[in-house]
C-alpha positions as CSV (number, residue, x, y, z in Angstrom):
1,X,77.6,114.0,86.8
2,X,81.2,114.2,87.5
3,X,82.7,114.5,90.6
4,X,86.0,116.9,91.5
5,X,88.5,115.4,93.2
6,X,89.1,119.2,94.2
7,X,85.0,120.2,94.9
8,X,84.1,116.7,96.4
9,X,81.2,117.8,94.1
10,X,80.5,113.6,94.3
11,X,77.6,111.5,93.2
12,X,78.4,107.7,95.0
13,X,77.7,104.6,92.8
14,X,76.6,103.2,96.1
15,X,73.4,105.8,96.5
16,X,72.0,108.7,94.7
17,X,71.8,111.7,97.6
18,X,72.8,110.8,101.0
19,X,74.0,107.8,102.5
20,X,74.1,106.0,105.4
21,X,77.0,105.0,107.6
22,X,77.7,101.5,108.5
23,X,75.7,100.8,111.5
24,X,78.2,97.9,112.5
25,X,82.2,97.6,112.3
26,X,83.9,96.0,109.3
27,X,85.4,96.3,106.0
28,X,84.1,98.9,103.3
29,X,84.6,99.4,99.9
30,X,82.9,103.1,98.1
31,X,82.8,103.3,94.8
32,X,82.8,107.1,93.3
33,X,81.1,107.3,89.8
34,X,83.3,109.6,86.6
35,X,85.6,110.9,89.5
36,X,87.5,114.2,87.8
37,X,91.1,114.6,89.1
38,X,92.9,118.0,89.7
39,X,94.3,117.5,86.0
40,X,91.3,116.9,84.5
41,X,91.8,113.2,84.2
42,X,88.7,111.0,84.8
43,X,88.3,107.6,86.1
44,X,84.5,106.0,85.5
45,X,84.9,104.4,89.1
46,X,87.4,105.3,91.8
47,X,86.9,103.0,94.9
48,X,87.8,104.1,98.4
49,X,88.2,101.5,101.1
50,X,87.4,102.3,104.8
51,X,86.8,100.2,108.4
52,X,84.4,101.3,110.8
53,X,84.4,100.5,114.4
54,X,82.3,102.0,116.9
55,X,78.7,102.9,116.6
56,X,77.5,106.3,114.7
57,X,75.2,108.1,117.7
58,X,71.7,109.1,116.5
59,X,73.2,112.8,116.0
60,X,75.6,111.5,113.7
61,X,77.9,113.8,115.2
62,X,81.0,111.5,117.0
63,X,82.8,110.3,113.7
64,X,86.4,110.1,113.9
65,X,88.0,109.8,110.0
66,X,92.0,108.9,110.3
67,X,94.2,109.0,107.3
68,X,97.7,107.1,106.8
69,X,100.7,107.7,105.7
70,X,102.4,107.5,102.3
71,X,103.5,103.9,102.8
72,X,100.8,102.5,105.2
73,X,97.3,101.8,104.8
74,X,94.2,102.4,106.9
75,X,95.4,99.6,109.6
76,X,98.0,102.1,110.6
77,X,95.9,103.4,114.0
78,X,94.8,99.8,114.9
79,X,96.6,99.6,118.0
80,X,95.3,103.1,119.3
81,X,91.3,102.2,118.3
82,X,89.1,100.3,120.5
83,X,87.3,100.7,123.6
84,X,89.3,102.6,125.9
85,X,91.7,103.6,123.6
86,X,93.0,107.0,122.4
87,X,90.1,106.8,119.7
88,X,87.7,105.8,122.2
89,X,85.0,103.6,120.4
90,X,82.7,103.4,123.5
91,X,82.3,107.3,122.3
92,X,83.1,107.8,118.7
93,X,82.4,105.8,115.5
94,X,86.1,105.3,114.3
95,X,86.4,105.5,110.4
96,X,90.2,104.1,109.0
97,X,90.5,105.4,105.6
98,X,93.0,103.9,102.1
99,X,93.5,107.2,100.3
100,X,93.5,106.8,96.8
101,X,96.6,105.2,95.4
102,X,97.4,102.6,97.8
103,X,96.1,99.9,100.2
104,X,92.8,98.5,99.0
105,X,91.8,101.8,97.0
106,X,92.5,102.6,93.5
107,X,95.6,102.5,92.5
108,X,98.0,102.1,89.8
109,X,98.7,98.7,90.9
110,X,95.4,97.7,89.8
111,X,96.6,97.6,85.9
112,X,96.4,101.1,85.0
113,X,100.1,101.4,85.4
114,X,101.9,104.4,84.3
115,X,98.4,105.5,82.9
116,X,96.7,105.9,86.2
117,X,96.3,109.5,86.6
118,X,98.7,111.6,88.7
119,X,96.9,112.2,91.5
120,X,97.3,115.0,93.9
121,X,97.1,115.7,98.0
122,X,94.2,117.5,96.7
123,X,92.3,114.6,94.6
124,X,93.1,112.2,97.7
125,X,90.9,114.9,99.8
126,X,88.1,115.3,97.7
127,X,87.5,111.5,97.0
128,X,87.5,111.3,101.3
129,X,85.1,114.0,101.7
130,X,82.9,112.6,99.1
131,X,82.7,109.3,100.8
132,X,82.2,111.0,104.5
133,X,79.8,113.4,102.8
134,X,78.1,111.0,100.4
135,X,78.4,107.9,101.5
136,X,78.9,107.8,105.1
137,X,76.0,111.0,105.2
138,X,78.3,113.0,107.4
139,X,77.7,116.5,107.4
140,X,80.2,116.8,110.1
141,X,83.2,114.8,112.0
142,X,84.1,115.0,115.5
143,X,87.5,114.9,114.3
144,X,89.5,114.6,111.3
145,X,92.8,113.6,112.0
146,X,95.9,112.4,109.3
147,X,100.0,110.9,110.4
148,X,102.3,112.4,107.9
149,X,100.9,112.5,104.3
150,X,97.5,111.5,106.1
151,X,98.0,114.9,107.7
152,X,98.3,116.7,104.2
153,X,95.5,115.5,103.7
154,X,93.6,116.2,106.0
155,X,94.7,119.8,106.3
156,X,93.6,120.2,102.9
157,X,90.3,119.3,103.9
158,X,90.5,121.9,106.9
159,X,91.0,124.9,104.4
160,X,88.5,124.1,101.7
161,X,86.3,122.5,103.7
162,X,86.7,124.4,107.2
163,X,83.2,123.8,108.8
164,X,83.1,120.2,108.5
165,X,84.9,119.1,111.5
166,X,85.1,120.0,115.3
167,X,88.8,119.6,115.4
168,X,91.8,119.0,113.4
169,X,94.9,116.3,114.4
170,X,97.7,116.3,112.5
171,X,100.6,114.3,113.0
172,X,104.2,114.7,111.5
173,X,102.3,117.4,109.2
174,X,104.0,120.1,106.7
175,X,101.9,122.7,104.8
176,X,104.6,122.4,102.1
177,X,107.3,119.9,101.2
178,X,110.9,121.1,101.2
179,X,113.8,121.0,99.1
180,X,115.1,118.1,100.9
181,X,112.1,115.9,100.7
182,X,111.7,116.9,97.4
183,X,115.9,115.9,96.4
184,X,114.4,112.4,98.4
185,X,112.4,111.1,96.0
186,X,113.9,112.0,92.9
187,X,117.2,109.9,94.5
188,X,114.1,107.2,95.1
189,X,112.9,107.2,91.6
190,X,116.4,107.7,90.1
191,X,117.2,104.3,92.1
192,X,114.4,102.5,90.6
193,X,114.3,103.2,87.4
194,X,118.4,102.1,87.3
195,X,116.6,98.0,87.8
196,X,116.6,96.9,84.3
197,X,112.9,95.6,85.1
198,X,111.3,99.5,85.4
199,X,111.1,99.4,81.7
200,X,110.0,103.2,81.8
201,X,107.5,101.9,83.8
202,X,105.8,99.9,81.5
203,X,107.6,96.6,82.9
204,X,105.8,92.9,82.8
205,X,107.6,92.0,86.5
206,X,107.6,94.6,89.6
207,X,111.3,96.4,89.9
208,X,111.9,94.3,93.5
209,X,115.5,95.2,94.0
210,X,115.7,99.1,93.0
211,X,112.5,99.2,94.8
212,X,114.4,97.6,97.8
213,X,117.3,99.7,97.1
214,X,115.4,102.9,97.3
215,X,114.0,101.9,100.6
216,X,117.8,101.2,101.9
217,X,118.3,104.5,101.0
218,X,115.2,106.0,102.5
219,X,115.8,104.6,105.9
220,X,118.2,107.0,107.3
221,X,115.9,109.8,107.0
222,X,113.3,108.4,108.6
223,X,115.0,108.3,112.0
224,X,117.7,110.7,113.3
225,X,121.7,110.9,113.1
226,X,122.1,109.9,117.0
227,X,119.1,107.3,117.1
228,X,121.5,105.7,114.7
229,X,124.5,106.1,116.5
230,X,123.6,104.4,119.1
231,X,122.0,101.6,118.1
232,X,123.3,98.1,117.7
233,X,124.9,97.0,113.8
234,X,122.1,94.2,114.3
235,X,119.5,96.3,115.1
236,X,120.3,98.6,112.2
237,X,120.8,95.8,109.3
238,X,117.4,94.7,110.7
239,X,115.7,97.7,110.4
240,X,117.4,99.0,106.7
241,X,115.8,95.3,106.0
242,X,112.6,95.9,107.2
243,X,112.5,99.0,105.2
244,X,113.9,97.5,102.1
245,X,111.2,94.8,102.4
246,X,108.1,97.3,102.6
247,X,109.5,99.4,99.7
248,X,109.6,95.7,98.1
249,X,106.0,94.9,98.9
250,X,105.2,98.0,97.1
251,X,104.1,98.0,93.1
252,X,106.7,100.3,91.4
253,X,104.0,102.9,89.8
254,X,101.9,103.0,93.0
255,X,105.0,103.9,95.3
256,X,106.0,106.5,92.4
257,X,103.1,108.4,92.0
258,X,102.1,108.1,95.7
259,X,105.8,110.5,96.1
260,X,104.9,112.4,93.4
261,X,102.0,113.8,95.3
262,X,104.2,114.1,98.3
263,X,106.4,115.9,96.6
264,X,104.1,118.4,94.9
265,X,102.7,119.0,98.3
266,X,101.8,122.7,99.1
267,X,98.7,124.0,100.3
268,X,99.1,127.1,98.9
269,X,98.5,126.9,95.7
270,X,95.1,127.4,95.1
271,X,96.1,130.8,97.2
272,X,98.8,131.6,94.6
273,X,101.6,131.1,96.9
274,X,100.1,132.7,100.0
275,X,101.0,130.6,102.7
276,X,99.2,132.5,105.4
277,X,96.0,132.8,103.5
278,X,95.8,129.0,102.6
279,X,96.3,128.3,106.8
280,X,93.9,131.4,108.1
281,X,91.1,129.4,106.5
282,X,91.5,127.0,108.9
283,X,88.5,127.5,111.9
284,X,89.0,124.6,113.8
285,X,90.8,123.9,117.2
286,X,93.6,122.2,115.8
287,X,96.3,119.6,117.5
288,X,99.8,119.7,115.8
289,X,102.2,116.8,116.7
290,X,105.6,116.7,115.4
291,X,109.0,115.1,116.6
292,X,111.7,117.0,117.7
293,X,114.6,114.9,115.4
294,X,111.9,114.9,112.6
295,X,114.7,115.0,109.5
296,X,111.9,113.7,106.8
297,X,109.6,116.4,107.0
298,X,111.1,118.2,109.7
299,X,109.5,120.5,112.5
300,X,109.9,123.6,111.3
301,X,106.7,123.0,108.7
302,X,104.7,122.2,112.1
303,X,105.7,124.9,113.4
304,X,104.7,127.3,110.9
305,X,101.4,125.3,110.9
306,X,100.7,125.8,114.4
307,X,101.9,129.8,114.3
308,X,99.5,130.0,111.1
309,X,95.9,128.4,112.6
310,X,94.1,130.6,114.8
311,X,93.6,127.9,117.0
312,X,95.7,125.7,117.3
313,X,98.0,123.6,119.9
314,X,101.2,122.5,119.5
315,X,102.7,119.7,121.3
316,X,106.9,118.6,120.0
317,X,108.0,115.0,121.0
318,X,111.1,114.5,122.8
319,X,113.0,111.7,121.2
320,X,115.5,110.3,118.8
321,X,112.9,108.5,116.5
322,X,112.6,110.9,114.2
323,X,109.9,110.0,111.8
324,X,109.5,107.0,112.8
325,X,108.2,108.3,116.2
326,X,105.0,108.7,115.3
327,X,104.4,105.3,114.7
328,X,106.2,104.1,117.9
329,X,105.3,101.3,119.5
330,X,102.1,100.8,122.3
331,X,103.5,101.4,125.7
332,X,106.6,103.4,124.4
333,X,107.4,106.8,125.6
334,X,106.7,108.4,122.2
335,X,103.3,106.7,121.9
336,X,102.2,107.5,125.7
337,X,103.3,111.4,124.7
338,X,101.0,111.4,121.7
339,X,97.9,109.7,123.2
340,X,98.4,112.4,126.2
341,X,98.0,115.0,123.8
342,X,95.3,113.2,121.9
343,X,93.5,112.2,124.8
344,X,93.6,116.0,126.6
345,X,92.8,117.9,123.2
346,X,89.3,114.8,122.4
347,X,88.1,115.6,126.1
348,X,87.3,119.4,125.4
349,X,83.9,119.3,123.7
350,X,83.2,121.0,120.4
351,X,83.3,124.7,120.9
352,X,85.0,124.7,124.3
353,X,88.6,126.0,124.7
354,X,91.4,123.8,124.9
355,X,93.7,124.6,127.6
356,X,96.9,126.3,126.9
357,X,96.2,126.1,123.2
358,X,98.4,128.4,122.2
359,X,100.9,126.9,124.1
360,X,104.4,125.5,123.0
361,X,105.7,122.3,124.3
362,X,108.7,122.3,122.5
């Protein structure tokens, strides 16, 4: 039996039929059997990597699934998880996902190369709904929440698979990427295949410096034009470093094809362009987060996300961050503003009516 990476149609090498989710916290690793990509590509074995903290209620009905961004990996939401913390696990049984094509997931890193397939938004949602479905047994999450391409994700899920979650949290998200993004990443991959060690991608020694190089040049667009004019020069050569370095850490055909998908992102296509269908699919209450000086995906995509979903809640960060502030530090203003949010949107039980929800807070 093969499973769709577009269906979720998934049979687990871990268990034929249902699972059963971790009854303790710790490091997972699914494995999904003959897993069929939106291109028709198959891989015999496609392993997803997850943590769990928290404790799955007898109802099996307070799971939390978070989903990364492009460049991070399922430890992204560590800080806010924990007993008493935005993801309350006193209350909810916490799940931290590695979408397919980085962190401890399949990925081209793993030999494949420039021959793993190219995976979509779209195949990274099906292989997570087969393991909550499948392996995890979950029928239904408490919440399904994503930062950035985490939230592509997951709003992928919320329009093919709409009654599968109580709410929807989405953080920096875009139902489409733009022109800009798009010109982004094809100066990334331009920059990287210029090292003489890309080889077409079929090189014998990771492309280090044009994969540092690209993150140099990927910096400024992760934070805003006045963030950066009023910074320090040391504070900025250490931060152009710091994202030079995790470019770096990066294999070359993993980074590349985890863009691609970015790139390609656009929820409407299975809706043959129609933007409004592809979001009034979408039943859940829905929390959109974006930041105000956003100039990597920008606001206006959350915008039209939040005018687009019946029920949805929009909340707009005032800050200089840019992108970055969604990944602000514990205790900052940026953080406090989006565990607020959180926090007021997770206390209104499933069904109720969140206050204000059509509210702006821009």
């Amino acid at each position: 039996m093969r499973v769709s990476g577009f269906v979720a149609v998934a049979l687990l090498a871990c268990g034929i039929g249902w699972g059963a989710a971790p009854a303790y916290a710790g490091s997972h690793v699914a494995s999904l059997l003959d897993f069929q990509f939106e291109d028709g590509s198959v891989l015999p074995d496609v392993h997803i990597a997850y943590d769990t903290q928290g404790t799955l209620s007898p109802a099996r009905d307070n799971a939390i699934l978070l989903i990364p961004g492009a460049l991070a990996d399922r430890h992204t939401f560590d800080a806010a998880i924990g007993p008493g913390k935005t993801f309350d696990t006193d209350k909810y049984f916490v799940i931290a996902v590695d979408p397919i094509g980085g962190g401890g997931s399949s990925s081209p890193a793993e030999g494949m190369g420039q021959d793993f397939p190219r995976y979509t938004i779209r195949d990274m949602m099906g292989a997570l709904y087969a393991l909550a479905t499948r392996e995890l047994g979950l029928s239904r999450l408490r919440a399904l929440g994503g930062l950035s391409m985490g939230s592509f994700v997951a709003l992928e899920w919320a329009i093919h698979h709409p009654g599968t979650m109580d709410s929807l949290i989405l953080l920096a998200p875009t139902a489409k990427s733009d022109a800009g993004f798009q010109l982004t990443i094809d100066l990334v991959n331009t920059i990287i295949a210029l090292d003489p060690e890309w080889q077409g991608g079929r090189y014998s020694r990771n492309p280090v410096e044009g994969l540092r190089h690209a993150g140099m040049l990927f910096y400024p667009w992760l934070v805003s034009a006045p963030y950066l004019d009023r910074i320090s020069p040391q504070l900025l050569a250490k931060e152009v470093e710091d994202t030079a370095h995790a470019f770096g850490e990066w294999d070359a055909n993993a980074l590349v094809l985890r863009y691609a998908a970015y790139r390609a992102h656009d929820v409407s296509g299975p809706y043959e362009g129609d933007m409004a269908a592809a979001l009034a699919q979408i039943t859940a209450p829905t929390l959109v987060i974006a930041s105000a000086s956003d100039r990597l995906v920008g606001v206006e995509g959350a915008r039209r996300i939040a005018d687009g979903v019946k029920r949805a809640r929009y909340a707009e960060i005032p800050t200089d961050l840019g992108h970055r502030a969604m990944r602000a530090p514990p205790g900052s203003a940026e953080a406090k503003f989006t565990e607020r949010q959180i926090r007021q949107f997770l206390a209104v039980p499933p069904g109720g009516t969140s206050p204000g929800a059509r509210a702006s807070k821009r």
